[in-house]
N, C-alpha and C positions, 0 to 999 in steps of 0.2 A: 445970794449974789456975791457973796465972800470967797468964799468957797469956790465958786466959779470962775473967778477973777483970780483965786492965788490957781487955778491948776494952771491956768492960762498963762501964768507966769513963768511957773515952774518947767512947763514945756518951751519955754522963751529960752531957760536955763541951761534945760537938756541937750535940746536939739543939738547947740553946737560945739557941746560936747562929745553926740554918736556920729557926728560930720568928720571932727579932730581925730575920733577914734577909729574910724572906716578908714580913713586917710592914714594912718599908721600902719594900719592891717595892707592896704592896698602896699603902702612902700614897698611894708616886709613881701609880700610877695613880688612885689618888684625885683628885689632884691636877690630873691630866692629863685628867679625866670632866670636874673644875670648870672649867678653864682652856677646855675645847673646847664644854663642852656637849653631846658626844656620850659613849656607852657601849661605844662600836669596839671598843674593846682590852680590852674584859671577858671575851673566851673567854681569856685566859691565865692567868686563876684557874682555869678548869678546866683548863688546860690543865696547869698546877702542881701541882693536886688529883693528876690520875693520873697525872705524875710522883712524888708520891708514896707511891701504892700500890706498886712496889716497893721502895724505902725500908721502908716498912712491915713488909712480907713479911721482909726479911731480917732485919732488927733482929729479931722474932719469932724467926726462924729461933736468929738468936746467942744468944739472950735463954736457950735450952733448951740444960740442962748434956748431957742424954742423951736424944736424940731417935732414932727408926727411920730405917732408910732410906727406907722408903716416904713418911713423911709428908715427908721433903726433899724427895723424886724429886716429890711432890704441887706441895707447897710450890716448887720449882722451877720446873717449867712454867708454873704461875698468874705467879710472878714473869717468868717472859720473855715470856710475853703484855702484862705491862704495861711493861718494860724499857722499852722507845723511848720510850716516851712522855718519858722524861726529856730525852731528849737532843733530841728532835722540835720541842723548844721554840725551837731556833736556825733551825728553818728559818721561824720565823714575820718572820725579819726579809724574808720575801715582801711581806707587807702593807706594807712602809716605800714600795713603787713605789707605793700608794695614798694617801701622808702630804701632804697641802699643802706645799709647798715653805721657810713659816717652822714647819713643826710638825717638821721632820723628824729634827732635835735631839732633842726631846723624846719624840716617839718612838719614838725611835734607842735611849733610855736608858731607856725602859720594857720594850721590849721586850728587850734586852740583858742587865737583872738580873735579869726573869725566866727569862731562857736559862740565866744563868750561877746559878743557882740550882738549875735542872732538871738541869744536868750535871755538880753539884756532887753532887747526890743519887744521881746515875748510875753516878759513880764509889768513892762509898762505899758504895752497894749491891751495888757487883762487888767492893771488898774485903769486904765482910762475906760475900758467897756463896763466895768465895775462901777465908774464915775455916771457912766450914762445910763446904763441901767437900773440905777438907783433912784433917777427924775423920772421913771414911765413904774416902778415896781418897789415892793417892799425892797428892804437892807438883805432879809432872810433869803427869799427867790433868787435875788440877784447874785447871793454868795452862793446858793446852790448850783445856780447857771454855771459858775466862774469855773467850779469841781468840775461838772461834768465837763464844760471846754477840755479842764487838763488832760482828764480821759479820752475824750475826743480825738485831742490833738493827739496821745501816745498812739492811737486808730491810723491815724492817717499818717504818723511817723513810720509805721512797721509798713503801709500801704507803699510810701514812696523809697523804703528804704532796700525794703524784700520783693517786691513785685511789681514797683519802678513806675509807680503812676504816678503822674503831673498833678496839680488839683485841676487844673482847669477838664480835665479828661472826664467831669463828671458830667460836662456837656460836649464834648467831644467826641468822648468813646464811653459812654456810659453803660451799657448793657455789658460788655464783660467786666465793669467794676462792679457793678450789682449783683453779678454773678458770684466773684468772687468772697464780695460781703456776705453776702446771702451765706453760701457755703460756712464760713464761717463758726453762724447761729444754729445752721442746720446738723452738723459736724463738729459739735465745739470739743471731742477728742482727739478727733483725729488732726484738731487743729491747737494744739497745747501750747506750741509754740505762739503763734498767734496772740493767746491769750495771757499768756504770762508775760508777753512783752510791752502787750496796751496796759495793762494792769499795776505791772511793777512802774512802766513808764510815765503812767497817769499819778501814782503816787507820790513818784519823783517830783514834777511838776507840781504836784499840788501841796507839798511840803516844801518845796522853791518858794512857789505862790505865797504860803502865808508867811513863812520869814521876809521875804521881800517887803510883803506889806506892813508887817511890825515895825520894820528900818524906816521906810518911810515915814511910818506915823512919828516916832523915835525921832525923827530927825528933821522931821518940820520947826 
């Protein structure tokens, strides 16, 4: 009950500090629409938006003292459908090879606070599922789940990054993203890039993942 009661705080903490910081991020790009006169970098509000649908989910998730399995296991997959999308936002520094050569400052640092905002969400959304999957499973299971997310999520980063799918498109347009996947496993040469990208990607994240959690514990 302790335990439960400080995350519940700690997210009392948080929140309106990623409110204060989205609202800095939005200025600067306010700032960056006036200064330019174009509206380029306006997909990173959405792009922030569904990083934070799972943020969302799992806060929900913590927010219930005594919840079913099933509605986690629900609850769960909706959340790693939208997972990437958090961390997806650092590969937007793509668009910087498109920046005018005196903007690229500026938009070095538009795009950088919304990254590091997207993955800031990223990682307190794997400790909060971390938090909840520890009341239905062992400590062990649950840190295994967390890895393979990271992975997962480096999956679905190269999905929307290189081949432009939405997540919600796994029920939308589902058969050629199965296709796709499929391809993949079936051809894991002729697909190297692919693989070296989820891979390195997932490592990334999951050496993110466990420093973050050190700090935290550190600094409770």
């Amino acid at each position: 009950m302790k335990t439960y009661s400080s995350l519940i705080i700690n997210r009392q903490k948080v929140s309106p500090l990623l409110i204060s910081s989205t609202l800095c991020c939005i200025l600067l790009l306010s700032f960056r629409i006036k200064y330019t006169n174009t509206s380029y970098f306006l997909f990173l509000v959405w792009n922030l938006f569904l990083a934070g649908i799972p943020f969302l989910l799992s806060t929900y998730l913590l927010s219930i003292s005594n919840i079913s399995k099933t509605k986690v296991a629900f609850t769960s997959i909706l959340w790693l459908l939208f997972l990437p999308n958090a961390p997806y936002i650092v590969t937007d520094l793509y668009h910087l090879r498109l920046s005018a050569a005196h903007l690229v400052w500026l938009d070095a640092l538009v795009i950088f606070s919304f990254a590091g905002i997207g993955v800031l969400l990223f990682y307190i959304s794997l400790c909060d599922m971390y938090s909840v999957w520890c009341k239905l499973i062992t400590k062990q299971f649950a840190v295994s789940l967390i890895y393979c997310t990271c992975f997962l999520s480096g999956f679905g980063i190269y999905l929307g990054r290189f081949l432009r799918y939405n997540s919600w498109e796994i029920l939308s347009n589902p058969i050629p993203l199965l296709q796709d996947c499929l391809a993949f496993f079936l051809a894991p040469k002729t697909h190297s890039d692919f693989w070296t990208f989820t891979l390195v990607t997932g490592c990334v994240l999951s050496v993110g993942f466990y420093t973050f959690k050190k700090i935290m514990i550190t600094t409770k």
